[in-house]
C-alpha positions as CSV (number, residue, x, y, z in Angstrom):
1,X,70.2,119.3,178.9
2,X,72.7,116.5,177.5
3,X,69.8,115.5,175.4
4,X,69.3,118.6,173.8
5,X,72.9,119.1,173.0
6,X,73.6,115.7,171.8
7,X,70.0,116.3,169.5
8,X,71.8,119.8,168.5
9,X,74.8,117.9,167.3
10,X,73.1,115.1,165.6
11,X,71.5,117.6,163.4
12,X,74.1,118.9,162.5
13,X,75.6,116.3,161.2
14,X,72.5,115.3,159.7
15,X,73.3,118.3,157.4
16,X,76.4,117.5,156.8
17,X,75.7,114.0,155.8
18,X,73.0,115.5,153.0
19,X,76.2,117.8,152.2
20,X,78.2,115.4,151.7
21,X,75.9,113.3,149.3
22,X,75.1,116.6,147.8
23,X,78.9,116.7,146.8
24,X,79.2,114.0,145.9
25,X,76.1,114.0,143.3
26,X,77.5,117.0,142.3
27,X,80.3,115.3,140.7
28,X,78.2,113.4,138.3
29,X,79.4,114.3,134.9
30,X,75.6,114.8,133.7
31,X,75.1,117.7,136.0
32,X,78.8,119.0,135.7
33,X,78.2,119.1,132.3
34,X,75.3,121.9,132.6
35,X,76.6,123.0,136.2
36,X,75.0,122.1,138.8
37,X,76.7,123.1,141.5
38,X,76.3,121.0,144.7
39,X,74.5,123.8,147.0
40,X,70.8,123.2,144.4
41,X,71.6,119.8,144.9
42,X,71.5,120.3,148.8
43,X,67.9,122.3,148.6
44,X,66.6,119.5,146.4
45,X,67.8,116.5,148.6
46,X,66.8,118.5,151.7
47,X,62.9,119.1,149.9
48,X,62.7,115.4,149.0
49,X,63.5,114.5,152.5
50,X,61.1,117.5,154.1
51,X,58.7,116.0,151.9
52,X,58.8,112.6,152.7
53,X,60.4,111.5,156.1
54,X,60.8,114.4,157.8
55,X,57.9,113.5,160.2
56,X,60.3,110.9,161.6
57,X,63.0,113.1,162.9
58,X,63.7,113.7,166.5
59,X,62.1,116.7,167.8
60,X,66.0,117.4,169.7
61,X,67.1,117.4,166.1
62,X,65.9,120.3,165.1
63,X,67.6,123.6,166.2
64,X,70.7,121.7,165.0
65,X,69.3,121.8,161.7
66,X,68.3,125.4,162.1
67,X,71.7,126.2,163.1
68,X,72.8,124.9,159.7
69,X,70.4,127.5,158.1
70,X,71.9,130.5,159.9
71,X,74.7,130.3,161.5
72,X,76.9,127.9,159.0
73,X,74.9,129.9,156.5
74,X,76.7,133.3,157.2
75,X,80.4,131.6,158.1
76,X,79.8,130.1,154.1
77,X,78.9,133.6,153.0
78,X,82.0,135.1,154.5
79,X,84.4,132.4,153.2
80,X,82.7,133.2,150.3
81,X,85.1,136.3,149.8
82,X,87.9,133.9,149.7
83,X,86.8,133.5,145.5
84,X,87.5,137.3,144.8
85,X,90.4,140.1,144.9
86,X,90.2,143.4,144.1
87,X,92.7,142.9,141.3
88,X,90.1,141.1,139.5
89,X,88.3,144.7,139.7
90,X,90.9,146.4,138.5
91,X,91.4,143.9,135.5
92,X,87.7,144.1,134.0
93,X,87.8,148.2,134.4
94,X,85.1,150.4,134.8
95,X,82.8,149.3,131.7
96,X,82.1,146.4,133.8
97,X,81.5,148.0,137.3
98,X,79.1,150.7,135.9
99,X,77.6,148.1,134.4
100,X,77.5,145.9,137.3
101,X,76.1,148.7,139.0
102,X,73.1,149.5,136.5
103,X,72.1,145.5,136.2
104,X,71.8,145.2,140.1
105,X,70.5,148.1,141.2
106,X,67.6,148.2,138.2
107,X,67.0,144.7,138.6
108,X,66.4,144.9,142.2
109,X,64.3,147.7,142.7
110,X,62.3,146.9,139.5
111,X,61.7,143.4,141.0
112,X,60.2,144.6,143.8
113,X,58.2,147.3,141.7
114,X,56.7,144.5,139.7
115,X,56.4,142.0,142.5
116,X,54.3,145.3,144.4
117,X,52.4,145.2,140.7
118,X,51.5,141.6,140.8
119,X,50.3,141.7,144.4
120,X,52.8,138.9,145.5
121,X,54.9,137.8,148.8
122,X,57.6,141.3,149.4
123,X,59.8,138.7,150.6
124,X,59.9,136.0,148.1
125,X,60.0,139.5,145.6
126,X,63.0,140.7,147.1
127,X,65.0,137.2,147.7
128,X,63.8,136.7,143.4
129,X,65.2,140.1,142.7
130,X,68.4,139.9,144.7
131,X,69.1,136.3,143.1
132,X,68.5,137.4,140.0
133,X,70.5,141.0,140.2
134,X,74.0,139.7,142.4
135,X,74.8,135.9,142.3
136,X,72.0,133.0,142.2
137,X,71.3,131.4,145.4
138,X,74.1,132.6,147.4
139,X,72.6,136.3,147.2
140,X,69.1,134.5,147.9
141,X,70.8,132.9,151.1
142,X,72.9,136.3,152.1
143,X,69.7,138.3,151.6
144,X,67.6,135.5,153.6
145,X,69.9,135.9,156.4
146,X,69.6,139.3,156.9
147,X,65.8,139.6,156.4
148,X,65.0,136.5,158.4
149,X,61.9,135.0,156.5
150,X,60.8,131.8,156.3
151,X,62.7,128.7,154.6
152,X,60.2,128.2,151.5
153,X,60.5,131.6,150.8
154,X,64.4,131.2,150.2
155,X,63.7,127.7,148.1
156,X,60.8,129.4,145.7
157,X,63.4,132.6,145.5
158,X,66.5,129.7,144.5
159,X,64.4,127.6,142.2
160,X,63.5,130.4,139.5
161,X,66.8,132.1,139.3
162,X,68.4,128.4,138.6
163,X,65.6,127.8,136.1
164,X,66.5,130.7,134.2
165,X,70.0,130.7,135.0
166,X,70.7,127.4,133.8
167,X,68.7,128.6,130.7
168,X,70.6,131.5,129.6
169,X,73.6,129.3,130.1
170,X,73.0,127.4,126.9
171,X,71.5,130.2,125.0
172,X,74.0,133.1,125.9
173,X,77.2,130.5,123.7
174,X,74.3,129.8,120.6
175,X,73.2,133.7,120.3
176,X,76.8,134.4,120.3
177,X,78.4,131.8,117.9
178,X,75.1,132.3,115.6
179,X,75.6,136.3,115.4
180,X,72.3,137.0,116.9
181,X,74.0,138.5,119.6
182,X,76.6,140.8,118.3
183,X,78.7,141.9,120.8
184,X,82.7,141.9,121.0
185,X,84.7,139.2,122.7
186,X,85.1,141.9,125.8
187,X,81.6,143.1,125.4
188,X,80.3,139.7,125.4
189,X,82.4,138.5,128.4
190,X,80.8,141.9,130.1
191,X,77.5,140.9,128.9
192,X,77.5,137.3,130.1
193,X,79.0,138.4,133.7
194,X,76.6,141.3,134.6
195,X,73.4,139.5,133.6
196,X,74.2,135.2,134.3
197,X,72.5,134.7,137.6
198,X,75.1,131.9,139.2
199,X,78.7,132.2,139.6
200,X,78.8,128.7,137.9
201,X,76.4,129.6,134.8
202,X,78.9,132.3,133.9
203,X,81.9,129.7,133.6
204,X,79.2,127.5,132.2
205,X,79.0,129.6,129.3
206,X,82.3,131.7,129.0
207,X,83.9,128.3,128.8
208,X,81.6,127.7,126.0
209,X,82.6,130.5,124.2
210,X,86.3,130.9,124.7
211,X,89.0,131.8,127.0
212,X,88.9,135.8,126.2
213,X,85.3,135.7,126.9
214,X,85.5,133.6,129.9
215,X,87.8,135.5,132.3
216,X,85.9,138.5,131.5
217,X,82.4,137.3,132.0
218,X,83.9,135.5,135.4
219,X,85.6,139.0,136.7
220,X,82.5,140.7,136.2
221,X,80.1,138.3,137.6
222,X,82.4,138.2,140.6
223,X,81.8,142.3,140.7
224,X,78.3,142.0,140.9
225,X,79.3,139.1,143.8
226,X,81.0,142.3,145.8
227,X,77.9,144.4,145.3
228,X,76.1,141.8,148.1
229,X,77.4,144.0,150.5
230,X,76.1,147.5,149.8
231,X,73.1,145.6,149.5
232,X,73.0,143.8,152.3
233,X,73.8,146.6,154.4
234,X,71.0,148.7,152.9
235,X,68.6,145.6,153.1
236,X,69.8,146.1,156.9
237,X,68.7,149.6,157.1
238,X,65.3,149.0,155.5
239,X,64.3,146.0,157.4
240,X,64.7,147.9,160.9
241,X,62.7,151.0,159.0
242,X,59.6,148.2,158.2
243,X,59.9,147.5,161.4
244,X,59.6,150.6,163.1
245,X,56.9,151.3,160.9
246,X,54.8,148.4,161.7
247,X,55.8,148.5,165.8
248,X,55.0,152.2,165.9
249,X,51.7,151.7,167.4
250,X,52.8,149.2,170.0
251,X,55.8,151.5,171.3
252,X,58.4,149.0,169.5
253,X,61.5,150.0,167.9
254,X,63.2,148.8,165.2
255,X,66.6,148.4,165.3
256,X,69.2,147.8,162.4
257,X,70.0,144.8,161.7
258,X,74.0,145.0,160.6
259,X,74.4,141.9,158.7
260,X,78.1,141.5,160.2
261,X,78.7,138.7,158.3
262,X,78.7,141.1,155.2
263,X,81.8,143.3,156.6
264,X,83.3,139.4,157.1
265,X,82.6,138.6,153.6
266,X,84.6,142.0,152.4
267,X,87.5,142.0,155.0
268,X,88.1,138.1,153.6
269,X,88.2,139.8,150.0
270,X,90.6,142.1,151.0
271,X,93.0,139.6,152.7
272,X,92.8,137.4,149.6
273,X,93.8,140.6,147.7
274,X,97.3,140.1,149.4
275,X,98.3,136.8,148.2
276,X,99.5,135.2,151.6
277,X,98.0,132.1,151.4
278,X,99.3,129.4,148.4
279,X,96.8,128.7,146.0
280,X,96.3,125.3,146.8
281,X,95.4,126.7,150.5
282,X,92.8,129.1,149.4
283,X,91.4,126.0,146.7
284,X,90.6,123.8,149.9
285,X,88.8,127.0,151.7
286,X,86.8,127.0,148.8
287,X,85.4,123.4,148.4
288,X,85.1,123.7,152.3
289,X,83.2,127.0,151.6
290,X,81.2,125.4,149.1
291,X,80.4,122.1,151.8
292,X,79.3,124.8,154.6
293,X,77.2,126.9,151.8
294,X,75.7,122.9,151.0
295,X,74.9,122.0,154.4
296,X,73.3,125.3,154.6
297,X,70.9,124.6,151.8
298,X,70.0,121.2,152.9
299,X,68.5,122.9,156.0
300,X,66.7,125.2,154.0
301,X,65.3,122.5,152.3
302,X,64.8,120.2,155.1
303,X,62.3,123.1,156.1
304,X,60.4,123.6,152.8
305,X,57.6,121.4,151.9
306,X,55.8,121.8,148.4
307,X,52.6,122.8,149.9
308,X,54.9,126.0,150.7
309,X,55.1,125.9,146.8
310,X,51.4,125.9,146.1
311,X,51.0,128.3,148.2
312,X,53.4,130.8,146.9
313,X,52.0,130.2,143.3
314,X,52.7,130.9,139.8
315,X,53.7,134.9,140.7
316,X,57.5,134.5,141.7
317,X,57.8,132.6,138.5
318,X,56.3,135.4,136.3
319,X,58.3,137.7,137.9
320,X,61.5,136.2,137.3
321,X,60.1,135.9,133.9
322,X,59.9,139.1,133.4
323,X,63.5,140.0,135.4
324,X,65.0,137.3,133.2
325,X,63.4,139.4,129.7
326,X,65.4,142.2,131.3
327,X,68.7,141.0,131.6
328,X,68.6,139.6,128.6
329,X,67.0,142.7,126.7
330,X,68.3,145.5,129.0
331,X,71.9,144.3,129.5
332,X,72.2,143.9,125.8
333,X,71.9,147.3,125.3
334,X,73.5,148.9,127.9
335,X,76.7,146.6,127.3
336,X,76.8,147.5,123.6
337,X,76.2,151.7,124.2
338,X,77.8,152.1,127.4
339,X,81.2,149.7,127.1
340,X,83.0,151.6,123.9
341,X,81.7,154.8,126.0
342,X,83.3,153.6,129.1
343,X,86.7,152.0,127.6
């Protein structure tokens, strides 16, 4: 039993150890310079090492690592709520929530239509369309949590929303400065939040493109960040309805799954709202947020080999394709008819 525990705890900090490299890699200038934040560094490390030496870790090793990839996973998404207030809703207005509202929800349900269409995975569809409708690879890993699939799933549902994340981050600043896309400073900031996929590819390129346009794409993005919860909750209700569904002929019942961590992640929102804690407080909770959130992805990682990859194929990769054509297309023109509607 003291074996098992000690193995537990070894894993653990196994993770933490990749975490910490993770963070530290994440410094590099090179890969702060096109932001890459330190949780794809985490999968990436943890995939190399899955990939390569994982054969020679203790078998007692393993259900620490596992813990990594659910439990610290949800305590990172509820810290998580420690980036956001609800002033920051009030300040962007309601262009930016309705359009928040119309990006996720049409990206997520036509994601799963199309992934239906192209006869792939429903999971790795609905991580894809989640990562690519809320917030990048922490709505991957909030959605993974509640759905419980299997690790590669989450890692082939990461990689294509940071492919064409990190993409849009260096094209969103040219369209804009070239006049290609011609959009207002607000419009633009509305535009880059409700359609970026990661929280840092939106500062990426609202940095890129001014202050004005910055703070609004960043409170907007940070909306759609919110939205995990409805969605969460309603990827909850669905789950136990499968379930029931596919149990019904062996007498099971499926019950819903209430991803608690969700009602966390909003109660920590609304105690941020009130400003008790000094800024430099909250600022450590988020780099510690940001280490749990890394150690989490290294297990994810640590669990994924690239025969997982093959096996999931080119589909996942077309469809975020065509979810990426989308944002880019769709969100263009809602943003430019609906915000001087809306204002």
């Amino acid at each position: 039993m003291k074996e098992q525990s000690a193995g537990r705890y070894h894993g653990i900090l196994f993770m933490a150890l990749f975490a910490c490299a993770s963070c530290y890699i994440g410094e590099w200038q090179v890969l702060k310079a096109i932001s890459i934040s330190p949780l794809i560094i985490g999968i990436v490390l943890g995939m190399v090492y899955a990939n390569s030496l994982r054969n020679h870790l203790p078998a007692t090793w393993g259900p620490g690592i596992k813990f990594c990839s659910k439990t610290i996973l949800r305590l990172g998404i509820i810290l998580y709520g420690f980036r956001l207030t609800f002033q920051d809703v009030m300040a962007v207005g309601v262009p930016g929530i309705v359009i928040d509202c119309i990006i996720v929800t049409v990206t997520i349900l036509g994601g799963v239509l199309v992934g239906k269409w192209l006869k792939m995975d429903s999971d790795i569809a609905l991580l894809t369309s989640i990562g690519s409708g809320i917030c990048g690879a922490a709505a991957v890993l909030g959605a993974e949590a509640t759905i419980k699939t299997q690790p590669y799933k989450t890692a082939v549902a990461v990689a294509t929303v940071v492919i064409f994340g990190t993409l849009s981050m260096f094209l969103y600043p040219i369209g804009y400065r070239a006049g290609i896309i011609e959009l207002t400073p607000d419009e633009m900031g509305i535009f880059s939040g409700a359609t970026l996929h990661e929280v840092a590819h939106a500062v990426g390129a609202g940095n890129a493109m001014g202050d004005q346009i910055a703070n609004t794409a960043i409170i907007t993005k940070m909306i759609r960040v919110m939205l995990l919860v409805p969605v969460l909750l309603i990827l909850g209700w669905w789950a136990a309805t499968a379930a029931r569904k596919h149990g019904g002929a062996e007498g099971g019942k499926g019950k819903v799954q209430v991803p608690w961590f969700a009602f966390g992640f909003l109660a920590v929102i609304g105690f941020n709202s009130l400003n008790l804690l000094p800024t430099a407080v909250v600022g450590w909770i988020n780099d510690f947020d940001t280490f749990l959130l890394t150690m989490a992805m290294a297990a994810l990682g640590a669990e994924t080999s690239f025969d997982k990859f093959k096996q999931a194929g080119a589909k996942p990769f077309v469809l975020a394709s065509i979810l990426y054509v989308w944002l880019l297309v769709g969100g263009y023109v809602i943003t430019k008819v609906l915000t001087p509607v809306l204002a």
